[in-house]
C-alpha positions as a printed Julia matrix, in Angstrom:
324×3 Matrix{Float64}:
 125.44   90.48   92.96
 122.61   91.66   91.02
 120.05   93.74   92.29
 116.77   96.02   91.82
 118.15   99.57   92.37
 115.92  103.07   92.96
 118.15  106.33   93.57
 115.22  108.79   93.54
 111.2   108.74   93.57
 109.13  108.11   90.04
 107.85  105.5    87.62
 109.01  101.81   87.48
 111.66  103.94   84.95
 113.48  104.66   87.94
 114.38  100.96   88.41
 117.33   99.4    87.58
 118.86   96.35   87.37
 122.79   96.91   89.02
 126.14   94.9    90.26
 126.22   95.92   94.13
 128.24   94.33   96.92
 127.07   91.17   98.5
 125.37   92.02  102.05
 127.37   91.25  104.81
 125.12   89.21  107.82
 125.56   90.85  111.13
 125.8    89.01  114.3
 121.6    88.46  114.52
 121.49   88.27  110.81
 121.1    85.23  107.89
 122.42   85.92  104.45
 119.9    84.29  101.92
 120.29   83.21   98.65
 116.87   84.64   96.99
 115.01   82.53   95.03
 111.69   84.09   94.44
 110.41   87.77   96.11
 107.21   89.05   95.73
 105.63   93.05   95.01
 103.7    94.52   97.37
 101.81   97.37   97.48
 104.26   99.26   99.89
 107.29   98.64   97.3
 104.89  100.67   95.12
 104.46  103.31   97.34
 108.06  103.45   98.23
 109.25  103.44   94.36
 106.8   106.39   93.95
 107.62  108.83   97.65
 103.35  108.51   97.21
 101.95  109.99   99.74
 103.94  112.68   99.61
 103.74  113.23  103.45
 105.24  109.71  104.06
 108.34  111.33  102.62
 108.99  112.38  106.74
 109.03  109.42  107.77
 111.92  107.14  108.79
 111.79  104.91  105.59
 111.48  108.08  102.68
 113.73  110.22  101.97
 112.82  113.42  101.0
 114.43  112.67   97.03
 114.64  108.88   97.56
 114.0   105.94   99.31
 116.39  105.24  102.44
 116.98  101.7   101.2
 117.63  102.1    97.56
 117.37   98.1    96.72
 113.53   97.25   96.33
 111.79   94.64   97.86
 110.53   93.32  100.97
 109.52   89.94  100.85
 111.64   87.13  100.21
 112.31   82.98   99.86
 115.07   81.21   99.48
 118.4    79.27  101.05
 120.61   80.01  103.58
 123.96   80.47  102.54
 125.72   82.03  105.8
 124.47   82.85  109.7
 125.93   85.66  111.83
 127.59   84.51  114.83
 124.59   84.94  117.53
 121.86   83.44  115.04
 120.49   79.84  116.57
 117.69   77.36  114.81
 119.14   78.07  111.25
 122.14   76.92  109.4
 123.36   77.17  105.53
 121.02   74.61  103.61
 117.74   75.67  105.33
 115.02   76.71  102.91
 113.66   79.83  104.65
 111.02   82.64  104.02
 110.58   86.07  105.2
 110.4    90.11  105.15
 113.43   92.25  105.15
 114.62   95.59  103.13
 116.35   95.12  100.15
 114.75   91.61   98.57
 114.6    92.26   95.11
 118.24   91.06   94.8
 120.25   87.59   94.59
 121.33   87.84   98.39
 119.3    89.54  101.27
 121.04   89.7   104.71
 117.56   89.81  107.47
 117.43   89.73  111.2
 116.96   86.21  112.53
 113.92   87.63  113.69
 112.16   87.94  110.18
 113.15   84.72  109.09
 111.29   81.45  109.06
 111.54   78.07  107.97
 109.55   77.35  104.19
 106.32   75.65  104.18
 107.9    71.83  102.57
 104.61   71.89  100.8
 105.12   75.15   98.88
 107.27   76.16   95.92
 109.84   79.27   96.74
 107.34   81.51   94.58
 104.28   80.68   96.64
 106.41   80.83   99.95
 107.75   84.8    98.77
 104.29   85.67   98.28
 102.99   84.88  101.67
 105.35   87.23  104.35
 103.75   90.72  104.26
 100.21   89.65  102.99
  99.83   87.03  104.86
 100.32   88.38  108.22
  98.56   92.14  107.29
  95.6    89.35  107.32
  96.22   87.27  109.92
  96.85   90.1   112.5
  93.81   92.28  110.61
  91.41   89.69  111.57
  92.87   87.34  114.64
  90.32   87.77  117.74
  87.67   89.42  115.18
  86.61   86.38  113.97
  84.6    83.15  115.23
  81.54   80.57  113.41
  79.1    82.64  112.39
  80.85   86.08  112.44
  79.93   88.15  109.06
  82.96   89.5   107.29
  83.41   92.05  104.69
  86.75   92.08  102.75
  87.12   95.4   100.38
  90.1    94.46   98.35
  89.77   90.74   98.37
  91.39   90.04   94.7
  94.66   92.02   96.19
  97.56   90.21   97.7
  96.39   90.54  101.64
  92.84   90.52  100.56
  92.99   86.61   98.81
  94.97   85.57  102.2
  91.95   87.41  104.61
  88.73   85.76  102.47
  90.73   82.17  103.0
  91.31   82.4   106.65
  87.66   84.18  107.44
  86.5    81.17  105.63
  88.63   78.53  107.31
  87.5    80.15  111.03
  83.91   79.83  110.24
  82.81   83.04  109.3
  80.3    84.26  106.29
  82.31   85.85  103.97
  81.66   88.91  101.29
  84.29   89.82   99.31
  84.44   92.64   96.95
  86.31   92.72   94.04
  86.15   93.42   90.13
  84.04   91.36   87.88
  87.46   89.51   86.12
  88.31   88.56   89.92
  84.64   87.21   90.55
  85.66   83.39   90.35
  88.82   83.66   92.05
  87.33   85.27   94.67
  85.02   82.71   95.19
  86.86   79.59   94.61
  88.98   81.08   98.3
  85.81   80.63  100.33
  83.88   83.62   99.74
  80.38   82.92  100.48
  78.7    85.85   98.34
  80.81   87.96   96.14
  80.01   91.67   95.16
  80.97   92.85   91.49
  81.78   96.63   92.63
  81.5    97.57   89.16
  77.82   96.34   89.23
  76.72   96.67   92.56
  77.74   98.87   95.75
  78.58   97.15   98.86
  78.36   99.66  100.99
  75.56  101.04   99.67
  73.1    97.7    99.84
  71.71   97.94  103.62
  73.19   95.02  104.83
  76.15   95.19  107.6
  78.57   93.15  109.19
  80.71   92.69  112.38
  83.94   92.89  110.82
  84.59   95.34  108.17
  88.36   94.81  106.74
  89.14   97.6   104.29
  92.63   96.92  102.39
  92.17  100.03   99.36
  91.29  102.95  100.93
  89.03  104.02   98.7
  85.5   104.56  100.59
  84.86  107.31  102.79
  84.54  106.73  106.59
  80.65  107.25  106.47
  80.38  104.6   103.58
  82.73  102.23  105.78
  80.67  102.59  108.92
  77.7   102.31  106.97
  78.44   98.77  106.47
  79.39   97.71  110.11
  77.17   96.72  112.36
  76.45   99.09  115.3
  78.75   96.81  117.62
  80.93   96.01  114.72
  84.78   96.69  114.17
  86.07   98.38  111.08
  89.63   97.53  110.57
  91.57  100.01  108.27
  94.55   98.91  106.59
  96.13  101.74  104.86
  96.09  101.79  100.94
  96.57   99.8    97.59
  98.23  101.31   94.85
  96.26  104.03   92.56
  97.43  106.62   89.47
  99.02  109.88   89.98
 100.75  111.69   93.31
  98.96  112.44   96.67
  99.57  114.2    99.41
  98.03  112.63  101.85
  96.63  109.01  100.61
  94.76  106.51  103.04
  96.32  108.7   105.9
  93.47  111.14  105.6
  90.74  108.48  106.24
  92.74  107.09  108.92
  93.12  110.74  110.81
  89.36  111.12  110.31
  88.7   107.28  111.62
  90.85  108.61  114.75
  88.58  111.64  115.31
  85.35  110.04  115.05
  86.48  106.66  117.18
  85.61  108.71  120.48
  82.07  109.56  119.55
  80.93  105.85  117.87
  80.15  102.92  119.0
  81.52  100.83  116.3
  85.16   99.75  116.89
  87.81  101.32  114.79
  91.42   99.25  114.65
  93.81  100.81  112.57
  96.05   97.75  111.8
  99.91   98.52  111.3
 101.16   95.12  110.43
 103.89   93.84  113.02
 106.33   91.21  111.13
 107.75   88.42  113.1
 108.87   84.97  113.4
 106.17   83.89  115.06
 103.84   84.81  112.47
 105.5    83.56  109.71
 105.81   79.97  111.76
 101.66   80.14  112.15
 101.32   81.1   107.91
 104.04   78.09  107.48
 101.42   76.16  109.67
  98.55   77.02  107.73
 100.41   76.48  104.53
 101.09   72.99  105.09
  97.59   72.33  106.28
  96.16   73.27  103.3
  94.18   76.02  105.17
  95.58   78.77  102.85
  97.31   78.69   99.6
  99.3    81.15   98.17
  97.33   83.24   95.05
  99.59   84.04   92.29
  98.67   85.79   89.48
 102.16   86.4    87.23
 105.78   85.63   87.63
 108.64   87.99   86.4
 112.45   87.48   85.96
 114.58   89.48   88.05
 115.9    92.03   85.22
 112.01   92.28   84.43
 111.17   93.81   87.85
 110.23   97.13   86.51
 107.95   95.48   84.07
 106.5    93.51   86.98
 106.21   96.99   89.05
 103.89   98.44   85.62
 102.18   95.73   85.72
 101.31   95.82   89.2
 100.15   99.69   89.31
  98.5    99.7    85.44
  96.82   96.49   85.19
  95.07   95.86   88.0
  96.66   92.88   89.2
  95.03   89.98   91.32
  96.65   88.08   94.09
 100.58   88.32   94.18
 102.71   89.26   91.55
 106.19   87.07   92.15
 110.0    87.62   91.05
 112.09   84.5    90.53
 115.78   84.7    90.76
């Protein structure tokens, strides 16, 4: 089959498109026929080693990723089940988040795997696994009518998912974005919309109960700054910015730790949890209308590395999406 393959850290050069060996489901497994995948900002950083500390952990390698086929999540059909898989049989059209999407097969846990919304296409359906729950489980509990909510980030693939449910559980919404993203923004429910390249959110006075930061760009004072005193500021890790780091969004995240003790604010840091479950409640909201996947551009398989530049150089709103 044909597949996205990365044997060592660096640009979208490091890419390529390769013949491997059709995955093999295990016992617990599905083996899906890929139809559409989608980029995400952790592809990004694992195409890059960036940080550079991450390079310790279980998925980096210290030259290369672990997992040398790119790609997380995923829609498609099933074409075979492993033995102890139940609920899913070749046919199904199915969703959801494993290692190794950007490919024409991907073999995921049962676990992962979900049934497609009938009312969205495969490319919408790819673009909702990782995004869509980083938002769901970033703001479930947080929010009720009336709650204020700012979203730093919201053009960005978890960030367009976040301003639509806020919005659909009754909450006031502020979303901050770039001025091209303005309308966008606003047509998913954001009730006032901040132009960071004109004005500073964090910086205006005003605060709300729920802070959700998905860039990592604002210091933990500025962050604070704009949550109320009883607030919760929920941190989720980084987006995807120029050049190497050492240490990325981990350093505001160790600081967040060290000041959590001494503040009254709430501080979640929010390491997304993927499931079936979660992917049944996005399928849910899907086909009630209550959120709708935001794509921005659509590449062909062979053009993943173009889709990867495009991703980190230009800015991109919403999802980008591979069709296979």
């Amino acid at each position: 089959m044909k597949a996205i393959v990365q044997t060592r850290y660096g640009s979208s050069d490091v890419l390529a498109l390769e013949d491997v060996d059709r995955p093999v489901p295990a016992a617990d497994e599905v083996l899906v026929r890929v139809r559409a995948a989608s980029l995400n900002a952790r592809d990004w950083h694992l195409m890059r080693g960036d940080p550079y500390i991450a390079r310790l952990s279980a998925q980096f390698g210290r030259r290369g990723p672990k997992e040398p086929i790119r790609g997380s999540d995923f829609a498609g059909v099933v074409e075979e089940v492993g033995r102890d898989v139940t609920g899913l049989r070749p046919g199904d059209e199915v969703f959801g988040e494993s290692d190794g999407a950007l490919a024409e097969y991907v073999a995921a846990p049962q676990r992962l795997v979900a049934r497609k919304p009938a009312a969205l296409t495969f490319e919408q359906a790819a673009a909702m696994p990782l995004a869509g729950t980083t938002a769901l489980q970033g703001l479930r509990g947080l929010v009720q009518p009336g709650t204020t909510v700012l979203v730093n980030g919201a053009s960005g693939g978890v960030g367009t998912f976040a301003v639509q449910l806020a919005h659909a559980w009754g909450a006031e919404v502020t979303a901050v974005c770039s001025t091209r993203n303005v309308d966008l923004v606003r047509s998913l429910g954001a009730d006032q919309v901040v132009d960071y390249t004109r004005e500073d959110a964090f910086r205006a006075g005003r605060r709300h109960d729920v802070v959700l930061d998905l860039v990592g760009n604002r210091s933990l004072r500025d962050l604070r700054r704009a949550t109320t005193l009883t607030g919760t500021l929920v941190l989720s890790g980084g987006g995807v910015w120029h050049g190497g780091s050492l240490f990325g969004p981990i350093g505001l995240i160790a600081r967040s730790r060290l000041a959590a003790p001494f503040v009254r604010q709430r501080v979640v840091l929010l390491s997304t949890v993927p499931g079936a479950e979660e992917l049944d409640t996005l399928r849910e909201l899907a086909q009630a209308g209550t959120i709708v996947p935001a794509i921005d551009r659509t590449f062909p398989l062979p053009a993943a590395a173009d889709a990867m530049r495009y991703l980190e150089g230009e800015h991109a709103r919403a999802k980008v999406v591979i069709t296979v």
